[in-house]
HTML snippet that shows the backbone in 3Dmol.js (N, CA, C, O; Angstrom):
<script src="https://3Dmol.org/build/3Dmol-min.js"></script>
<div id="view" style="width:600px;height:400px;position:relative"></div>
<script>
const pdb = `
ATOM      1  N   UNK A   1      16.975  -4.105  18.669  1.00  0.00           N
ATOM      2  CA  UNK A   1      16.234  -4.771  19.709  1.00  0.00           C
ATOM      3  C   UNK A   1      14.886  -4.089  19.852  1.00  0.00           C
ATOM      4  O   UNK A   1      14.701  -2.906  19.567  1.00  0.00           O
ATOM      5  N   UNK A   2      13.777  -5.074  20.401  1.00  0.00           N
ATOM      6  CA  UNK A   2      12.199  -4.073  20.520  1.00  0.00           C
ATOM      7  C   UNK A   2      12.191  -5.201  21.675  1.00  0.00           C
ATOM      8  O   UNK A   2      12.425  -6.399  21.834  1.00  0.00           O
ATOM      9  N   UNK A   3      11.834  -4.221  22.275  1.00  0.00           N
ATOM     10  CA  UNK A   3      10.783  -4.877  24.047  1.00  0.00           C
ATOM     11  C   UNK A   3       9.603  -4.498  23.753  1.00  0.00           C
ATOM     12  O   UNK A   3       9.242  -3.500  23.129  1.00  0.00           O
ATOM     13  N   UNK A   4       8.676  -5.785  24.480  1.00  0.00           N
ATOM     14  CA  UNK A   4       7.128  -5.713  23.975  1.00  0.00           C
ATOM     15  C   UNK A   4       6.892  -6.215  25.640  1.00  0.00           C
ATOM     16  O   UNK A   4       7.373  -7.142  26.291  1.00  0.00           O
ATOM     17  N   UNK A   5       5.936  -5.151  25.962  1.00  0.00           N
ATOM     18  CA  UNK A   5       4.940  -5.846  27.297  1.00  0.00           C
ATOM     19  C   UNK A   5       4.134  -5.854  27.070  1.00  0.00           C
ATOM     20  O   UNK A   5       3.716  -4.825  26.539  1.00  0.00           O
ATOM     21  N   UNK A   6       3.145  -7.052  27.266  1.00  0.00           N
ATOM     22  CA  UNK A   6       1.587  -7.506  26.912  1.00  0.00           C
ATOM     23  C   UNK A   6       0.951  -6.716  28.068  1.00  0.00           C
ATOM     24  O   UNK A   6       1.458  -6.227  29.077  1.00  0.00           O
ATOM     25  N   UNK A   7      -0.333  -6.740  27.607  1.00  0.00           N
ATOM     26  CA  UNK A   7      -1.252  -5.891  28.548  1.00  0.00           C
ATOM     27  C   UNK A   7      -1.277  -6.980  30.113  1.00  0.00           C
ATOM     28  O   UNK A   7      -2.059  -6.685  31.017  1.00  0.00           O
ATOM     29  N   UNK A   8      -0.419  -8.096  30.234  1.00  0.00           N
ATOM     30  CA  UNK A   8      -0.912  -9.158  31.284  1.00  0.00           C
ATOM     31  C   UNK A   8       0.961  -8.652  32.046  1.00  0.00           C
ATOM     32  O   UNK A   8       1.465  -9.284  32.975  1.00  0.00           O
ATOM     33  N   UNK A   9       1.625  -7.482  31.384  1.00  0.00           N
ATOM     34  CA  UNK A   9       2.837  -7.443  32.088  1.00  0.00           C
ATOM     35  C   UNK A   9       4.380  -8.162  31.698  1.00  0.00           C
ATOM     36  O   UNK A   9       5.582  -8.042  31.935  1.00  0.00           O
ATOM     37  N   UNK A  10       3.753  -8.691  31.203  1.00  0.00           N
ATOM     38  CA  UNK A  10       5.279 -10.067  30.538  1.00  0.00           C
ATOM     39  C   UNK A  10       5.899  -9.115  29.720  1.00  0.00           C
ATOM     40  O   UNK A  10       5.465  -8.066  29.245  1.00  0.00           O
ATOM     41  N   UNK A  11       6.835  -9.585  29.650  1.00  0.00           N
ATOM     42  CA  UNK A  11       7.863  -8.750  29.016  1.00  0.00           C
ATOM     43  C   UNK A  11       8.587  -9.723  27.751  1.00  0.00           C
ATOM     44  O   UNK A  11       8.815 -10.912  27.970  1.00  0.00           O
ATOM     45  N   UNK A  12       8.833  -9.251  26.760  1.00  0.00           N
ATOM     46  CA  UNK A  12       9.942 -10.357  25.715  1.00  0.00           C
ATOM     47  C   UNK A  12      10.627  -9.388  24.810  1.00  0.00           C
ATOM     48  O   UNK A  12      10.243  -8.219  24.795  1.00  0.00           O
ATOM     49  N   UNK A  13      11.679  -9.813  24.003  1.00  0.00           N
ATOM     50  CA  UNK A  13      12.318  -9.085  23.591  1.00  0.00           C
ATOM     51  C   UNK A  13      12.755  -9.984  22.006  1.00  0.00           C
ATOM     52  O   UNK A  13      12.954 -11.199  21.986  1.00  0.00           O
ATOM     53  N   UNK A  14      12.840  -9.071  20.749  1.00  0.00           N
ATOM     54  CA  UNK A  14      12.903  -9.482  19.734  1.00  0.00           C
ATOM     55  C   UNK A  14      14.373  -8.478  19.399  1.00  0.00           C
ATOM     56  O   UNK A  14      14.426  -7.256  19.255  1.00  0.00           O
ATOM     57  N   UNK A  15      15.565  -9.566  19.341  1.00  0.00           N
ATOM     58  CA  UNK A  15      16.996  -9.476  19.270  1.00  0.00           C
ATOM     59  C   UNK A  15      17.191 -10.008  17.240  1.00  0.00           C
ATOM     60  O   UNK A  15      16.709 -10.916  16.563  1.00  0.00           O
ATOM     61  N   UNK A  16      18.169  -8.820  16.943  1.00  0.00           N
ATOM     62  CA  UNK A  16      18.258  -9.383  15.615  1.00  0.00           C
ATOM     63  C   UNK A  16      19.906 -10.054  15.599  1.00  0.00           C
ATOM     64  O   UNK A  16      20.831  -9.405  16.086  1.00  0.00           O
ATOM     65  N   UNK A  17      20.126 -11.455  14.963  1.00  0.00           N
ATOM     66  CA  UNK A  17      21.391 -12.162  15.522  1.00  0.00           C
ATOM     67  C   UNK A  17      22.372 -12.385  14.203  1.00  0.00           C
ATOM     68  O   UNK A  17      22.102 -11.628  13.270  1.00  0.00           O
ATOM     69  N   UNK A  18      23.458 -13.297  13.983  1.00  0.00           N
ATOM     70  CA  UNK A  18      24.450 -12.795  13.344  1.00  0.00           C
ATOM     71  C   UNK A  18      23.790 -13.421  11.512  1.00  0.00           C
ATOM     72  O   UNK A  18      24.241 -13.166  10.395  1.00  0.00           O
ATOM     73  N   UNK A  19      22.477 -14.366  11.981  1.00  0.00           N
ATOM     74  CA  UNK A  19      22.371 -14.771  10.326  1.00  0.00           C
ATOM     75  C   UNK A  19      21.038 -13.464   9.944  1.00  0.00           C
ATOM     76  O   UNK A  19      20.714 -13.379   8.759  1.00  0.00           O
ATOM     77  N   UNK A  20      20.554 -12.810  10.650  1.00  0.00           N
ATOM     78  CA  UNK A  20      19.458 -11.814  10.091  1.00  0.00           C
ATOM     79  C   UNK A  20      19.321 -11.626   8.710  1.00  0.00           C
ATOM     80  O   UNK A  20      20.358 -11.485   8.062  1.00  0.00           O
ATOM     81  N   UNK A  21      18.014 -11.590   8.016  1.00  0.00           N
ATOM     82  CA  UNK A  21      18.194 -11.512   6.712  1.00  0.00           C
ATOM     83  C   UNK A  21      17.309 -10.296   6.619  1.00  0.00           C
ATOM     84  O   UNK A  21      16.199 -10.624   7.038  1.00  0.00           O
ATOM     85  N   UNK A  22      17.324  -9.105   6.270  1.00  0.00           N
ATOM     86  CA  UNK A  22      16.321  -8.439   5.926  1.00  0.00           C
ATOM     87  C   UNK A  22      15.515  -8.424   5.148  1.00  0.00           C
ATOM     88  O   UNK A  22      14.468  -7.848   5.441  1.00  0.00           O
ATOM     89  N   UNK A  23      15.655  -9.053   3.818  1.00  0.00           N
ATOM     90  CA  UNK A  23      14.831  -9.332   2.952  1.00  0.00           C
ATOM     91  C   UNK A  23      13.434 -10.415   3.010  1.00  0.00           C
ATOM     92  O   UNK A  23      12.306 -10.158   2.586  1.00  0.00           O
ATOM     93  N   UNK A  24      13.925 -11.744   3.699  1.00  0.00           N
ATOM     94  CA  UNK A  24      13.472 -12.437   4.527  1.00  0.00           C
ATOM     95  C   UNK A  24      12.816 -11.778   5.260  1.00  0.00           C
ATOM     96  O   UNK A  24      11.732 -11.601   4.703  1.00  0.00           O
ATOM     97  N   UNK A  25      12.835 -11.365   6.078  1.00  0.00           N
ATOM     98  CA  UNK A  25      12.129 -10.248   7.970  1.00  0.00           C
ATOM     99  C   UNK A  25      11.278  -9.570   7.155  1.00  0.00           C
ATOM    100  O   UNK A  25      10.131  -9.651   7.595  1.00  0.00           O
ATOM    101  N   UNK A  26      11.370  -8.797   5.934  1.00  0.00           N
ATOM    102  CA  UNK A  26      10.184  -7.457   5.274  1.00  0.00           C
ATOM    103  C   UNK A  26       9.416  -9.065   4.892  1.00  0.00           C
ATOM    104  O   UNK A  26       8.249  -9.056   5.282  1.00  0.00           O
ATOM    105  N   UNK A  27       9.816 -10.400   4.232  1.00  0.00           N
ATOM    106  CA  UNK A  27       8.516 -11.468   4.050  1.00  0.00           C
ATOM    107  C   UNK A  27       8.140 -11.497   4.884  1.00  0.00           C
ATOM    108  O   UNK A  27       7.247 -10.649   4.869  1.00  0.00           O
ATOM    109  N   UNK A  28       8.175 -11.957   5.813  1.00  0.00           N
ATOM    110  CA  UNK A  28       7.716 -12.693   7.310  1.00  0.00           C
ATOM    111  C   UNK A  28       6.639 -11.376   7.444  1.00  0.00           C
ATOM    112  O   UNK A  28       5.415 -11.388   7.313  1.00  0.00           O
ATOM    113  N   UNK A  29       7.508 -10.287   7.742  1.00  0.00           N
ATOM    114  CA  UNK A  29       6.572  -9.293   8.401  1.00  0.00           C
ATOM    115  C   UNK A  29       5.001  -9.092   7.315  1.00  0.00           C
ATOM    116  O   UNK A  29       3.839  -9.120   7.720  1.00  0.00           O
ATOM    117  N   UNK A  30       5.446  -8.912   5.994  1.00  0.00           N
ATOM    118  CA  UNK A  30       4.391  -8.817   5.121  1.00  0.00           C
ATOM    119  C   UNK A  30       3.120  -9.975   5.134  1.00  0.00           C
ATOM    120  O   UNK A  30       1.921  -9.760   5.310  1.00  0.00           O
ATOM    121  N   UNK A  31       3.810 -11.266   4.886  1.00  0.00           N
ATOM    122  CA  UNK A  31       2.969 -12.671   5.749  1.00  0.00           C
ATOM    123  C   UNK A  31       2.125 -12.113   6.593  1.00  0.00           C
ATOM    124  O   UNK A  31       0.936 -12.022   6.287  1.00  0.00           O
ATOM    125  N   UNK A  32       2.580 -11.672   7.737  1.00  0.00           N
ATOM    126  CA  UNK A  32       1.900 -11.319   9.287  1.00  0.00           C
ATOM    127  C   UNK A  32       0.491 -10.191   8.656  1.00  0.00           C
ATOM    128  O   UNK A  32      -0.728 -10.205   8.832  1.00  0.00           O
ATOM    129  N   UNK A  33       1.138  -9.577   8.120  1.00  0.00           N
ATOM    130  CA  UNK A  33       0.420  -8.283   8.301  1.00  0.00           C
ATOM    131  C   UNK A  33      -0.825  -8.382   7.139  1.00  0.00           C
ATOM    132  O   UNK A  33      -1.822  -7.666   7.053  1.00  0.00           O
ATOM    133  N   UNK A  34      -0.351  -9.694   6.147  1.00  0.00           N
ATOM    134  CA  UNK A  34      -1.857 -10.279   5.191  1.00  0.00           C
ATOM    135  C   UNK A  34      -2.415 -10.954   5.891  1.00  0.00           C
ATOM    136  O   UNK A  34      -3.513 -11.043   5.342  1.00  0.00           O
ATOM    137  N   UNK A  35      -2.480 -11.962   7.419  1.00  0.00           N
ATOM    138  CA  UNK A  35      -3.086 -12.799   8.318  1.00  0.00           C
ATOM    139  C   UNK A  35      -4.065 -11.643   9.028  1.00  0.00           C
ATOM    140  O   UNK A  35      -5.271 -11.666   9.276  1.00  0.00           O
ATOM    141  N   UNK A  36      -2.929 -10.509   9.278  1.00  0.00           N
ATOM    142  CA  UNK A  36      -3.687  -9.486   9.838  1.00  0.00           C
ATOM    143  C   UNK A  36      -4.677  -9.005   9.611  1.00  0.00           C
ATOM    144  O   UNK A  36      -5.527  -8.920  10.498  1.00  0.00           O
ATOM    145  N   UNK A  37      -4.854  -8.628   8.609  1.00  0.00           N
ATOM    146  CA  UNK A  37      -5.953  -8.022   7.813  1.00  0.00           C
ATOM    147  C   UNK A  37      -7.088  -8.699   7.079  1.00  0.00           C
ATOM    148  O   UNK A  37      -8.077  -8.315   6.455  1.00  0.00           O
ATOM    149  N   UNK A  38      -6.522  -9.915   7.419  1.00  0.00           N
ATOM    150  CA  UNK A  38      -7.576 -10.810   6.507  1.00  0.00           C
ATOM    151  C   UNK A  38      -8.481 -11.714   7.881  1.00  0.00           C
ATOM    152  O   UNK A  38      -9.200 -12.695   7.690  1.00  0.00           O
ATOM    153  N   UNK A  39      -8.237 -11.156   9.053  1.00  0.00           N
ATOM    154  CA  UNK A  39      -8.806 -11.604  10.484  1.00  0.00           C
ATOM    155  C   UNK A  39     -10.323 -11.141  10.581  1.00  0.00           C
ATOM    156  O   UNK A  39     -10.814 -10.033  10.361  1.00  0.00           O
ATOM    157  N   UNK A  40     -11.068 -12.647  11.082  1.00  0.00           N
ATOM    158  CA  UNK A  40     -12.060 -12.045  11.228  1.00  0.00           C
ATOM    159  C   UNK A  40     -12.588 -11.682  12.607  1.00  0.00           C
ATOM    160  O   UNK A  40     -13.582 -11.006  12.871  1.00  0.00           O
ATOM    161  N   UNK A  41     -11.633 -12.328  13.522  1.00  0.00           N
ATOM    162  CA  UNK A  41     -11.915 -12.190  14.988  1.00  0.00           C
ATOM    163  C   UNK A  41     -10.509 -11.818  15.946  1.00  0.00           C
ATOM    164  O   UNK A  41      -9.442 -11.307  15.605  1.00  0.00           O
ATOM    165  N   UNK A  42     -10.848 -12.159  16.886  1.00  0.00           N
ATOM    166  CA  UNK A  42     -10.004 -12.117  17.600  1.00  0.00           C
ATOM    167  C   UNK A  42      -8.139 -13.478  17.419  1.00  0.00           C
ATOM    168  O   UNK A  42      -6.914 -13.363  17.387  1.00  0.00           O
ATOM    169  N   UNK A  43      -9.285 -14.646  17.360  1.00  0.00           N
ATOM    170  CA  UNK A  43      -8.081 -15.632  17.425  1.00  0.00           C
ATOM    171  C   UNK A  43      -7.465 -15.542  15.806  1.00  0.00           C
ATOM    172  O   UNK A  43      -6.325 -15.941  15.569  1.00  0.00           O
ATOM    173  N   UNK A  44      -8.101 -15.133  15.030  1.00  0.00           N
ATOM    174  CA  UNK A  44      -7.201 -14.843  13.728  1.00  0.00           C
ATOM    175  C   UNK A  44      -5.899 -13.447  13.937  1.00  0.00           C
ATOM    176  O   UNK A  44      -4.756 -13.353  13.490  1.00  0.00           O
ATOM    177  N   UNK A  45      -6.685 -12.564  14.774  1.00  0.00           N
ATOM    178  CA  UNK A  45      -5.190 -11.635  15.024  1.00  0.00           C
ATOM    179  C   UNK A  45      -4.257 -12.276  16.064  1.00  0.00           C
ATOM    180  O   UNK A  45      -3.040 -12.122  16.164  1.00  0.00           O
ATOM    181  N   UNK A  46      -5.018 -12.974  16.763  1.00  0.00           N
ATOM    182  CA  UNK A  46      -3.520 -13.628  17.521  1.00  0.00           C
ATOM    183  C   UNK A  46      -2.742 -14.832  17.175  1.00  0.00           C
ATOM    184  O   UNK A  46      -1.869 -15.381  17.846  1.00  0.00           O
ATOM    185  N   UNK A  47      -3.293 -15.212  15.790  1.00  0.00           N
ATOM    186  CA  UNK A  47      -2.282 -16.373  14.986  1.00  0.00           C
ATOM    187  C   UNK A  47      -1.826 -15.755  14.294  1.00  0.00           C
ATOM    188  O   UNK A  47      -0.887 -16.325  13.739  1.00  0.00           O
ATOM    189  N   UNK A  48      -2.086 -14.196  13.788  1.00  0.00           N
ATOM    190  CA  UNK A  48      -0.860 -13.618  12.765  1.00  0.00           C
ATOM    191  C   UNK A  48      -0.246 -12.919  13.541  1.00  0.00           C
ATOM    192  O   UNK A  48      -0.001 -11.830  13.022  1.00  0.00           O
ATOM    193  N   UNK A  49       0.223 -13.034  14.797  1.00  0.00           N
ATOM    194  CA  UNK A  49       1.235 -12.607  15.606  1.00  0.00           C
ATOM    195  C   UNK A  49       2.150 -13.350  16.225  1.00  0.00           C
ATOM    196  O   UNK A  49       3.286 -13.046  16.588  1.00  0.00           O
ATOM    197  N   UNK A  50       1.232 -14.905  16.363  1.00  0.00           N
ATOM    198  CA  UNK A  50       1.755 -15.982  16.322  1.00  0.00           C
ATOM    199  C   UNK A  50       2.205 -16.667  15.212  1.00  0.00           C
ATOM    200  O   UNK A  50       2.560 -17.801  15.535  1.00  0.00           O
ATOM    201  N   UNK A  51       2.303 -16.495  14.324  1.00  0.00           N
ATOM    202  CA  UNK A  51       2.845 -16.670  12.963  1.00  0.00           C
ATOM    203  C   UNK A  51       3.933 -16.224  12.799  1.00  0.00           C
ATOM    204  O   UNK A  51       4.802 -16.813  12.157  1.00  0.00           O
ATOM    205  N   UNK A  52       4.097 -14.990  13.402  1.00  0.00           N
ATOM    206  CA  UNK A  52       5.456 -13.928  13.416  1.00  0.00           C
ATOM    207  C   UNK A  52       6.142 -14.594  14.229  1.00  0.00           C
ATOM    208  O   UNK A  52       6.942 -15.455  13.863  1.00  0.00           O
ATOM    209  N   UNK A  53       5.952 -14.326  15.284  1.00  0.00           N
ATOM    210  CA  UNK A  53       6.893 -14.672  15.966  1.00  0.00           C
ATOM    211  C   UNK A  53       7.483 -16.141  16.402  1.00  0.00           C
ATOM    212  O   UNK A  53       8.534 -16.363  17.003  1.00  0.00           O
ATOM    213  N   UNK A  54       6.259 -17.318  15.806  1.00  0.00           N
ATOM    214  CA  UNK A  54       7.319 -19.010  16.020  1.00  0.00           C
ATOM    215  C   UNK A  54       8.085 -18.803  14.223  1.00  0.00           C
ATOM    216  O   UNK A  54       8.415 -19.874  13.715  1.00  0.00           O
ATOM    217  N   UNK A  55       8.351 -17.449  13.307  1.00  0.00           N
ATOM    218  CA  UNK A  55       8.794 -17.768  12.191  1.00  0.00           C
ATOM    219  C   UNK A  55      10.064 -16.977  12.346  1.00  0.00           C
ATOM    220  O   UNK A  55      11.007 -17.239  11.600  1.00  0.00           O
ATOM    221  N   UNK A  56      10.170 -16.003  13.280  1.00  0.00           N
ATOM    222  CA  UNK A  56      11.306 -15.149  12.861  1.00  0.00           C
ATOM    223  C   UNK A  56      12.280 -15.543  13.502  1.00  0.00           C
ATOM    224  O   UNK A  56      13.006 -14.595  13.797  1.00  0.00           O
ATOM    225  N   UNK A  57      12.741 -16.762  13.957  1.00  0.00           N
ATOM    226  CA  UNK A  57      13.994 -16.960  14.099  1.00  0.00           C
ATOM    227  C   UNK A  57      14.361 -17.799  12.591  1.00  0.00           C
ATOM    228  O   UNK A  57      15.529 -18.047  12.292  1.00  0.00           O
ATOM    229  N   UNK A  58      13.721 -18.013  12.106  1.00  0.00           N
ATOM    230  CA  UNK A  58      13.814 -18.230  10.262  1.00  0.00           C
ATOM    231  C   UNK A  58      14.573 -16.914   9.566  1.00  0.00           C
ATOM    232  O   UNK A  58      15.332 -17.098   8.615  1.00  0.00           O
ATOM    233  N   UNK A  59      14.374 -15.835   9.993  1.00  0.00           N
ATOM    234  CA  UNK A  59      14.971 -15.022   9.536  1.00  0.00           C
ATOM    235  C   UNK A  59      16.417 -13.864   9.976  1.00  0.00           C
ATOM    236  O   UNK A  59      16.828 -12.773   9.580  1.00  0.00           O
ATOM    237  N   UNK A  60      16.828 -14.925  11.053  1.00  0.00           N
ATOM    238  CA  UNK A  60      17.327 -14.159  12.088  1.00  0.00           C
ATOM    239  C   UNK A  60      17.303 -13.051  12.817  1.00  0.00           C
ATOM    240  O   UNK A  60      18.046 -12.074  12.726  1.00  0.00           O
ATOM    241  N   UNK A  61      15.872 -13.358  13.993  1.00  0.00           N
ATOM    242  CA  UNK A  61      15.368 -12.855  14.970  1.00  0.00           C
ATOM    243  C   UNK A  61      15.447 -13.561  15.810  1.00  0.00           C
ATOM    244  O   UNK A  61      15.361 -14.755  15.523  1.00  0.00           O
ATOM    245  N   UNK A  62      15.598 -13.268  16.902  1.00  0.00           N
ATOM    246  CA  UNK A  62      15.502 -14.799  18.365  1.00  0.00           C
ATOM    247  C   UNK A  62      14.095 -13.608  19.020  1.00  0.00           C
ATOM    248  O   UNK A  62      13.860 -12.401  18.954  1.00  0.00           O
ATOM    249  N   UNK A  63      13.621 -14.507  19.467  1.00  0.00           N
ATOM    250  CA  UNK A  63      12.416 -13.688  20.287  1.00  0.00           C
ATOM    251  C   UNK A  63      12.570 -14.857  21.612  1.00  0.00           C
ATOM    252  O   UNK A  63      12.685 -16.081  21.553  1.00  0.00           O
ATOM    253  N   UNK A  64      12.517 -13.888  22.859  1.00  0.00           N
ATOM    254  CA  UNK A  64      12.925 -14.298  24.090  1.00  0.00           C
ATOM    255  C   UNK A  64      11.879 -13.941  24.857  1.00  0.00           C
ATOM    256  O   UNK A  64      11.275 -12.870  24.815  1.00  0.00           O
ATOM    257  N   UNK A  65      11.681 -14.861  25.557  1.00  0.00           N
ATOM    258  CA  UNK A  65      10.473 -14.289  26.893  1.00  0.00           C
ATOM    259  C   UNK A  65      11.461 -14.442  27.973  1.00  0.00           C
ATOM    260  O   UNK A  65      12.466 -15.139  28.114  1.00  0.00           O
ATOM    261  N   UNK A  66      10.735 -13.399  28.824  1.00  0.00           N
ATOM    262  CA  UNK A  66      11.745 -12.833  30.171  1.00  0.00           C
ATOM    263  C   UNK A  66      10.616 -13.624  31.148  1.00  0.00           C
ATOM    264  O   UNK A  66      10.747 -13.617  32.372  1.00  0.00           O
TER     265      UNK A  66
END
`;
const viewer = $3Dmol.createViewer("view");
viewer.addModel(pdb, "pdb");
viewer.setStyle({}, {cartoon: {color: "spectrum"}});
viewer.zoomTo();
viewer.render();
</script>
């Protein structure tokens, strides 16, 4: 499990569930982290975070907002 609070206070939580694939999750994450780096502003780092996270229940992750 990882709890994440945004600088605005919210809280969510990224749960790994019974189909999790790890091999899958190191793609996804690698995906993220080439969006990342290849950002030239601001809204490009917050679509490769948003990328992550509407993908990783693809890999069995549930990501929950509290």
């Amino acid at each position: 499990m990882m709890v994440v609070v945004t600088n605005l206070g919210s809280v969510s939580y990224l749960v790994k569930n019974g189909k999790y694939d790890f091999e899958k999750a190191v793609i996804l994450l690698n995906e993220a982290v080439d969006l990342n780096n290849k950002a030239k502003n601001i809204k490009d780092l917050q679509d490769a975070a948003d990328y992550f996270l509407k993908n990783c229940y693809n890999v069995g992750i549930n990501y929950e907002k509290r």
